[in-house]
DONUMI-684998 format. One record per residue (C-alpha): x, y, z. Coordinates in steps of 0.05 Angstrom, whole numbers, plus 5000, padded with zeros to 4 digits. Layout:
% residues N
XYZ ...
END
This chain:
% residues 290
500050005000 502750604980 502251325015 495051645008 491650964992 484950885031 483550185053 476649945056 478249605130 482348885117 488648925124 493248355107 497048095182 502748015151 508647415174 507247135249 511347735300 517647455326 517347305411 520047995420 517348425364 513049065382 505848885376 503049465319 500450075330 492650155336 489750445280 488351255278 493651255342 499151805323 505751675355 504752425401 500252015426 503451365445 508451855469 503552065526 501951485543 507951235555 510051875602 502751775639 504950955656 511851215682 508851765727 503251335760 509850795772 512651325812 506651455855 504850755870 512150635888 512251275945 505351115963 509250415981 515250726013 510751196055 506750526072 512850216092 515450696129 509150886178 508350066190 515750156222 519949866166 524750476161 524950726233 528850446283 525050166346 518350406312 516049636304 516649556384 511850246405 516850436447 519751156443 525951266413 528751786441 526951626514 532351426551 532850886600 531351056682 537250796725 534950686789 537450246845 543750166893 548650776872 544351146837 542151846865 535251926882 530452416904 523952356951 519052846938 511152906962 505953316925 498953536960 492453716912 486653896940 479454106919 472954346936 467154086914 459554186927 455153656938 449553536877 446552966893 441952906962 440652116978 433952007016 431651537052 424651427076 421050927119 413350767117 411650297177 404350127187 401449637236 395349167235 391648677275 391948207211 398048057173 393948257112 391648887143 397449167162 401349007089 394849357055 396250017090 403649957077 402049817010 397150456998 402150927031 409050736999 404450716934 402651496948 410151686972 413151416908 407251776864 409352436899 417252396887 415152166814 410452756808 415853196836 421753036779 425852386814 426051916762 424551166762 431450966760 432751426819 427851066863 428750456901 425050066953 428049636998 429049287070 421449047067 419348627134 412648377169 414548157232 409648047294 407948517346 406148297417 403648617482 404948507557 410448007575 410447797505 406447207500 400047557473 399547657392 396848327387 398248497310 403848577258 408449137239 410349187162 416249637137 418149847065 424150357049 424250907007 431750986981 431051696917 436852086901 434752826879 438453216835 435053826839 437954046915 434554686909 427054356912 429453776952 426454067011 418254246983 420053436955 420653167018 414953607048 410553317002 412352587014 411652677083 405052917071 402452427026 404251837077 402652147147 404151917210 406251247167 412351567148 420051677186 425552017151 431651477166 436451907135 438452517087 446252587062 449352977003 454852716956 458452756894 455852486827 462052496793 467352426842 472752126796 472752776767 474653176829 479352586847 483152766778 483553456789 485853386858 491052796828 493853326774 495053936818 499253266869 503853066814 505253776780 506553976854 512253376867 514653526801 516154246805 518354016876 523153566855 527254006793 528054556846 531754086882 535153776834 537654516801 538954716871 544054136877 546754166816 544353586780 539553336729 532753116748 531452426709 526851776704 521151676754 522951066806 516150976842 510751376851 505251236903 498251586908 492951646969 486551936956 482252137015 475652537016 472452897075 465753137071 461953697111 455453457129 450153847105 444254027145 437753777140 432554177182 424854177192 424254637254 421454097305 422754097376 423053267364 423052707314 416152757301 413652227243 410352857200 415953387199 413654077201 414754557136 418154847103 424254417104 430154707103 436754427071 443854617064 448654127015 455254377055 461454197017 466453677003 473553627003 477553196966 484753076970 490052726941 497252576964 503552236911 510352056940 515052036881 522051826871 526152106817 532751896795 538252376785 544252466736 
END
């Protein structure tokens, strides 16, 4: 075929290629752009082979130690016989206020049947629990518990005269601030039927004063400890031991209802006062020295 001739779409294949012979250009394909093409192949090589290198290197392959997930630049704490040390003792301490008020409630009710006295029991812890539910404590914050029917008897003691039943009231209110119209009302709702066993304040996230109290300790033994160490003239190194003592004192709150006695239906308005906690924490730390 000569130059200019238009084919009408055979083309003869010609002798069989040899095993290393270039396979023919595709038809209408000018050689710019084979040229591309070519270019295009080599660049993406080059990618695929740093994507691989970075690969390698970020599993640990091309740093030293990196395979381990230890630090390489931290060096190793000599402690023991020979070795200056130093003893220091850091102190954190904070304040907290208490948010949480745990209450707990007893309705005790008598009868001269069994039966009787579990029916009245049963009517008045219903009406306590319907009051704290009306007033905001939710389900999960109320409990009941220590429930008993025992026998009452009169004279020397040989004479059956009835049965006592008991049911506790264990809520835990959030809301301090209304705590005190709260228990008004459940006093109210179970009458002479109820006693108020107990009323203390606490924390409801103490880890988190813990923490803070821990963190102020050991920046405390730290700074403690390179003041000593520059004072002496040396280097403050590795940590040796370290031992930590939490403790938490707490300032009982006050929980008032202005009678002159324990009387079963506490006169309002109740008056309550969360007083504060205190939490501390003490670390002992040895440092090594160099």
């Amino acid at each position: 075929m000569t130059d200019g001739d238009v084919t009408d779409g055979t083309h003869d294949e010609g002798p069989e290629r040899g095993e290393g012979a270039q396979p023919p250009p595709p038809r209408g394909r000018s050689a710019g752009a084979r040229s591309r093409l070519v270019l295009i192949a080599a660049a993406l090589a080059v990618v695929v082979g740093a994507v691989a290198a970075g690969a390698a290197l970020a599993a640990g392959s091309g740093r030293p130690g990196a395979a381990s997930g230890r630090p390489t630049s931290a060096a190793p704490v000599s402690c023991g016989a020979g070795t200056p040390e130093v003893r220091v003792t850091g102190t954190g301490t904070v304040s907290v206020t208490p948010d949480l008020l745990v209450l707990r409630l007893t309705v005790h009710t008598t009868g001269h049947q069994a039966t009787t006295a579990l029916g009245a029991n049963d009517t008045t812890t219903a009406a306590v629990l319907h009051v704290l539910r009306a007033g905001g404590i939710a389900a999960r914050d109320l409990q009941t518990t220590d429930f008993s029917i025992s026998p009452d008897y009169a004279g020397t003691g040989s004479t059956l005269s009835g049965y006592s039943v008991d049911n506790t009231i264990v809520a835990r209110v959030h809301a301090i601030g209304s705590a005190g119209t709260l228990i008004d009302a459940a006093v109210a709702a179970g009458g002479n039927a109820v006693r108020i066993n107990s009323a203390s304040f606490s924390v409801t996230r103490p880890l988190h004063a813990q923490g803070l109290a821990r963190t102020m300790a050991v920046h405390q033994a730290i700074a403690h400890a390179r003041a000593i160490a520059a004072a002496s003239g040396r280097r403050l190194g590795g940590i040796c031991s370290l031992r930590d003592d939490t403790t938490s004192t707490t300032t009982p709150g006050i929980l008032s209802f202005g009678a002159a006695s324990g009387a079963l239906a506490p006169r309002a308005p109740a008056v309550l006062e969360s007083g504060s906690q205190t939490v501390s924490d003490d670390v002992t730390v040895v440092f090594a020295l160099s």
